[in-house]
N, C-alpha and C positions, 0 to 999 in steps of 0.2 A: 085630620087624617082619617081617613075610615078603616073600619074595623080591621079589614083584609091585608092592608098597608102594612110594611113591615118595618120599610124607611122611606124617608120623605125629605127631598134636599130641594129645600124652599128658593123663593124666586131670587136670594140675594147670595145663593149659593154659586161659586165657580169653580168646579173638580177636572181633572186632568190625571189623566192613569188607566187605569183597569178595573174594574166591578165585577163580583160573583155574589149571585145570591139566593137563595131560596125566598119563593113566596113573591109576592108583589112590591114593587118601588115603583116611587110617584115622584119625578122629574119637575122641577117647576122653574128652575135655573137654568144654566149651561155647562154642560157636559160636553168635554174632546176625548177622545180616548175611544176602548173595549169594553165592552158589557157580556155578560158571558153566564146565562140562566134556562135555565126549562121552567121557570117562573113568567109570572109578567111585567112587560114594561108600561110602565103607565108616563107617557110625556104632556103634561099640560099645556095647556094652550098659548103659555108667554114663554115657552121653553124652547131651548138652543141643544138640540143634540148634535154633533158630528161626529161620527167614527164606525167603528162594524158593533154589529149587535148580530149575537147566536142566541134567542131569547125563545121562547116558547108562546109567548105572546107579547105583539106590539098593539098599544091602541095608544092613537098619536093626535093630540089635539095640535099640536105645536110642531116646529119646523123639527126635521132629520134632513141628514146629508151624509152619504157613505153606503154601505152596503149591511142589508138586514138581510138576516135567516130567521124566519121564525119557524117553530115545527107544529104549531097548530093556527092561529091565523094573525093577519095583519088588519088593523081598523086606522081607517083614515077619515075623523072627523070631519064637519065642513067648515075648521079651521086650519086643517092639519094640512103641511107642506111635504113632502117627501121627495127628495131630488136621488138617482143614485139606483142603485142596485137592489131589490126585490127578488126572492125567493122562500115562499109559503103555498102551503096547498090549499089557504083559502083567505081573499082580497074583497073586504068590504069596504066602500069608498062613500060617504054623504056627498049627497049635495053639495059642493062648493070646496070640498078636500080635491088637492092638488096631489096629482104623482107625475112626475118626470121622470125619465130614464129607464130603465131596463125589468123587465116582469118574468118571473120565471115560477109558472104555477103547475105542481107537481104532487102525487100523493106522498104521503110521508110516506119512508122507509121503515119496512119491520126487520126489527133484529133477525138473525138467518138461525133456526135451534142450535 
């Protein structure tokens, strides 16, 4: 796990529920459910996520399905799958990263004083 990592639910892990968290988590199993952070999500490359994610940052080696918000950016490795609903104001994709489905890129909103 790297320094940053705060939790890490390794490849023989399978969760189902809801997630909140400060700081970074690094996916390497399969996840159904909510995720729900101004942190980031880190999905590795053998990892199954499906569900909504409101995350602050996504960098996605491995497959998602559902609908992401991120409020700072989306990273689609060039193993990363993403099928589903996208909205972040900034989408970097590798070589060979897949996105399907829907793109919605927009600057983030400031609080009003």
């Amino acid at each position: 796990m790297a320094k940053d990592e705060i939790a890490y639910l390794g490849s023989d892990t399978v969760y189902e529920g809801k997630l909140h968290f400060k700081g970074t988590v690094r996916i390497e199993g399969r996840y159904t459910g909510e995720i729900v952070s101004d942190g980031t999500l880190n999905v590795g490359k053998d990892a199954q996520v499906q569900g909504t994610l409101d995350v602050g940052e996504l960098l996605l080696s491995g497959r998602f399905n559902g609908e992401v918000t991120a409020k700072r950016r989306v990273v689609v490795y060039n193993t990363g799958v993403l099928e589903g609903q996208v909205t972040t104001p900034n989408l970097l994709t590798e070589e060979g990263g897949i996105i399907e489905g829907q793109i919605c890129m927009k600057a983030p909103t400031k609080p009003k004083p």
